[in-house]
C-alpha positions in Angstrom: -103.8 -13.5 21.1 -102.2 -14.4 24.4 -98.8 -13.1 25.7 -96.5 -14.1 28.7 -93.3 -12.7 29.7 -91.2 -15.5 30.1 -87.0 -15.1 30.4 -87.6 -11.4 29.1 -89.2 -12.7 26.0 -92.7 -12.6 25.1 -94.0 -15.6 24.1 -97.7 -16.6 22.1 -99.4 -19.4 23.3 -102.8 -20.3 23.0 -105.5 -22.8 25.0 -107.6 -25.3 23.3 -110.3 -27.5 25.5 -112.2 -27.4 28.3 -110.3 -26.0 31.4 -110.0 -28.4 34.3 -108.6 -31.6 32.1 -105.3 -32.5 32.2 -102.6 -30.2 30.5 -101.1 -31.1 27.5 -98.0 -29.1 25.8 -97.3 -29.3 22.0 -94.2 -27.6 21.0 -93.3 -26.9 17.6 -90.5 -27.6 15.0 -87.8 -25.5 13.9 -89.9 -23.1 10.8 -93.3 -23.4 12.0 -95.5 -22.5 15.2 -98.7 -23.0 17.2 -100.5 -23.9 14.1 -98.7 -27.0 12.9 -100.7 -28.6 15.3 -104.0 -27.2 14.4 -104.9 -31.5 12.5 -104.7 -32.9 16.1 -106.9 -30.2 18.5 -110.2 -31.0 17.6 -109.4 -34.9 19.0 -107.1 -33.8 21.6 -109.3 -31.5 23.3 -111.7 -34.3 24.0 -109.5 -35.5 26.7 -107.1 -32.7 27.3 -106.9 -28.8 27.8 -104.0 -28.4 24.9 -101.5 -25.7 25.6 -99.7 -24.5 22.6 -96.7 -21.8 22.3 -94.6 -19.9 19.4 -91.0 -21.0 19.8 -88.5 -18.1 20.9 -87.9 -16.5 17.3 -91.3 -18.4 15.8 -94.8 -17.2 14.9 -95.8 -14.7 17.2 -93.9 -15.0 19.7 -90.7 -12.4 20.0 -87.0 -12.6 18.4 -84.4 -12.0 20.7 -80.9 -12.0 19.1 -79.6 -14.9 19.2 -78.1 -17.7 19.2 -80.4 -19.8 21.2 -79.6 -23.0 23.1 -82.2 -25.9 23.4 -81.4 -25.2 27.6 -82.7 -22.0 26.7 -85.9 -22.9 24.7 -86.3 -25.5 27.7 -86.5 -22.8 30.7 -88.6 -21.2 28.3 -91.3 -24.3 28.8 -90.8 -24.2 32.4 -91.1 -20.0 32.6 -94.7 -21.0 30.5 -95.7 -23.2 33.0 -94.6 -21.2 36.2 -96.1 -18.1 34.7 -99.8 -20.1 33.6 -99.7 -21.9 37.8 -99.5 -25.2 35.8 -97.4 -27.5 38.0 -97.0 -30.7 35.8 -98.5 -31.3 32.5 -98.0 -34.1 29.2 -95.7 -32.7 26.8 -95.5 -33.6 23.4 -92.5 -32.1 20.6 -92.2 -32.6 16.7 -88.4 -32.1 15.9 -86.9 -29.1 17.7 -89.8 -29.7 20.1 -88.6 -32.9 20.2 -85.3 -31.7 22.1 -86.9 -29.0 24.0 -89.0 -32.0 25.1 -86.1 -34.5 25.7 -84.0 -31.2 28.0 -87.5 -31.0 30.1 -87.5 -34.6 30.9 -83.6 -34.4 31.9 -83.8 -31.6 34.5 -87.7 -31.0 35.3 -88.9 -34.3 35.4 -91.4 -33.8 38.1 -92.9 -31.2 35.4 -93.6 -33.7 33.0 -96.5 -36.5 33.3 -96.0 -38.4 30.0 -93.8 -37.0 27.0 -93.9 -37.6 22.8 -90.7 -37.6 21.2 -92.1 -37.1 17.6 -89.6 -37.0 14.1 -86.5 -36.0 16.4 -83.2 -36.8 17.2 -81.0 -36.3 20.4 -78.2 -35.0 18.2 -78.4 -33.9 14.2 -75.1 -33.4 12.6 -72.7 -32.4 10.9 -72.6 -28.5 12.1 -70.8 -27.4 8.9 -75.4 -28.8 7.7 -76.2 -25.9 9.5 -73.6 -23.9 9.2 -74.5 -23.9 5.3 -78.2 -23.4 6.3 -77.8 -20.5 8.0 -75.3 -18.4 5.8 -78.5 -19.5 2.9 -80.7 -17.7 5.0 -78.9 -14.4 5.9 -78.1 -14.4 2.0 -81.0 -14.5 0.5 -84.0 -14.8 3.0 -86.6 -17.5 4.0 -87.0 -17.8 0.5 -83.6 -19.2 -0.5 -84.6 -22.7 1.7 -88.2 -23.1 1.2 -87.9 -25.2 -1.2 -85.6 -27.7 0.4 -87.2 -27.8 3.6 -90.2 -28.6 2.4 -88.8 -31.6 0.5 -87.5 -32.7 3.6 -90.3 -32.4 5.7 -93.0 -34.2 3.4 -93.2 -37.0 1.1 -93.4 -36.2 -2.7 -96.6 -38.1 -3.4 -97.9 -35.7 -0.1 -96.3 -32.5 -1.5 -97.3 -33.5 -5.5 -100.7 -33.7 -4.3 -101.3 -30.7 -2.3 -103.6 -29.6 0.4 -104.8 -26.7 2.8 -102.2 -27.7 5.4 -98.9 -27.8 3.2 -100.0 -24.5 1.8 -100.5 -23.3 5.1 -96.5 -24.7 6.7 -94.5 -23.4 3.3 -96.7 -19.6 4.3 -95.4 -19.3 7.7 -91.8 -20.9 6.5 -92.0 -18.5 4.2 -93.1 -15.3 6.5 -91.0 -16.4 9.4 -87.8 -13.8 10.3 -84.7 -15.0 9.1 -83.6 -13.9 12.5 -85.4 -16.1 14.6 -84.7 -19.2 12.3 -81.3 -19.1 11.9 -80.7 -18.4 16.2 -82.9 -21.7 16.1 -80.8 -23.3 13.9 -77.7 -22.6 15.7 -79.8 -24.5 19.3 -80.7 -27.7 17.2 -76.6 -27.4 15.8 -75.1 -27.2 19.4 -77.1 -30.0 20.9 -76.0 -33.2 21.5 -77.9 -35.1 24.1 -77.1 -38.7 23.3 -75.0 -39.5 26.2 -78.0 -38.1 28.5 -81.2 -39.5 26.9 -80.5 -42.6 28.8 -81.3 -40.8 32.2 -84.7 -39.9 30.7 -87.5 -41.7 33.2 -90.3 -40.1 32.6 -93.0 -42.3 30.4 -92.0 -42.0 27.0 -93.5 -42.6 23.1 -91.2 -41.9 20.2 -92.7 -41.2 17.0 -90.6 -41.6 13.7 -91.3 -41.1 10.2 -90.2 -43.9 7.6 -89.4 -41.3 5.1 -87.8 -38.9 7.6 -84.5 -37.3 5.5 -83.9 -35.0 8.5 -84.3 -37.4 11.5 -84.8 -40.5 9.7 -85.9 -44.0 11.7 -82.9 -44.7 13.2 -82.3 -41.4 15.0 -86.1 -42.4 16.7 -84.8 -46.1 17.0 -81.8 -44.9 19.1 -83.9 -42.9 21.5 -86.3 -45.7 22.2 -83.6 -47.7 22.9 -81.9 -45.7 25.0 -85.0 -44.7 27.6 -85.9 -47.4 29.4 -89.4 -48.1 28.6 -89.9 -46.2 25.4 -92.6 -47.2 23.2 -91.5 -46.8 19.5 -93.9 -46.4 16.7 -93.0 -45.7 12.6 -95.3 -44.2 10.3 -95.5 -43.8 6.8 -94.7 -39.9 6.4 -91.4 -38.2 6.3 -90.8 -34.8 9.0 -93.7 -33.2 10.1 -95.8 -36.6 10.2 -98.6 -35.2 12.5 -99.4 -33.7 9.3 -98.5 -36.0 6.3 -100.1 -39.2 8.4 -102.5 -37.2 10.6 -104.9 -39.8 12.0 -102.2 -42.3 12.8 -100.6 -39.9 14.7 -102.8 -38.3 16.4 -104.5 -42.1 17.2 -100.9 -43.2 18.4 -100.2 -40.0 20.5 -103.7 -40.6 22.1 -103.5 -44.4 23.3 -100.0 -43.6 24.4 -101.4 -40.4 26.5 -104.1 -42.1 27.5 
């Protein structure tokens, strides 16, 4: 395992691919880490040396006490990149990687060659949402959402059928601290960047899900909308489609990179 000191946390992050292509970040959603990418790196890495990282209070990496801001889990990206002498790199975020992303592109644009906006939203409301989700977890552990989250993040067809991959997500939702998740939780409530997501010039591809219950279509329609340029796609998946609809994505995330 690899470990960097970045903002007085240590964060896991990993390479994939052949050093000397171009950079590419992948950041992860709110419950998961590094591996949540793991259906994509065997075609990204044909083009691109992949750079993935444990969010701030996610897989490996450490759990400061929170709460933690999405300007926080932002510097954290840019503390990653100073501290690895990678200037400018692609950058691509499912959900809470999503707004992580969309922070990088407001106030370190010249860090950012290309970005994905996958299954995310510049604001997801109401707080008393989290609020609820939060006091679930410090109650009764990981355990007492599981169940829920999972709904949200895949399709029932998806989830009735099964697979290495979902059993692999609902194991690290499961193992992940309380600690961590709810501090995340309380970034994703605070942020509201949908009066600055029009400022947002860097080359953009926004990525939705058409069965999305957390950030459904139109949270992805308003972003595209709102950066000038953005190239909008829908998928048939719900949440975490880069793992429900796998080679759409990872073909769509490819052209647009490409």
């Amino acid at each position: 395992m690899n470990f960097i000191e970045v903002n007085g946390t240590r964060l896991h992050y990993r390479f994939d691919g052949k050093e000397g292509l171009p950079v590419l970040v992948l950041s992860n959603s709110l419950g998961t880490d590094l591996s949540m990418w793991d259906p994509q790196i065997e075609a990204l890495t044909q083009d691109f040396c992949v750079l993935r990282y444990d969010t701030r209070g996610h897989g490996a990496s450490d759990v400061p006490q929170g709460p933690y801001t999405i300007e926080q889990l932002g510097k954290d990206v840019v503390g990653l990149l100073d501290g690895l002498g990678i200037e400018r790199a692609h950058f691509a975020g499912v959900s809470m990687g999503g707004m992580t992303g969309m922070w990088l592109a407001l106030n370190t644009p010249e860090r950012l060659a290309n970005l994905a906006l996958c299954n995310t939203a510049a604001y997801i409301g109401p707080r008393e949402i989290w609020d609820t989700r939060i006091a679930n977890v410090r109650n009764g552990g990981m355990e007492a959402i599981a169940e829920g989250v999972l709904v949200r993040w895949f399709q029932e067809p998806f989830i009735e059928q099964g697979s290495a991959e979902l059993d692999k997500v609902k194991k690290v939702l499961l193992e992940m601290s309380p600690e961590g998740y709810t501090a995340a939780c309380m970034a994703v409530r605070d942020m509201d960047q949908r009066d600055t997501v029009k400022h947002i010039k860097v080359p953009t591809l926004v990525i939705s899900g058409s069965g999305d219950l957390a950030t459904p279509p139109r949270d992805g329609q308003y972003l595209a909308e709102q950066i000038q340029g953005a190239h909008y796609v829908e998928l048939e998946g719900a949440h975490l489609s880069n793992i429900e609809a796998v080679e759409k994505f990872t073909k769509e995330l490819l052209e647009f990179l490409s």
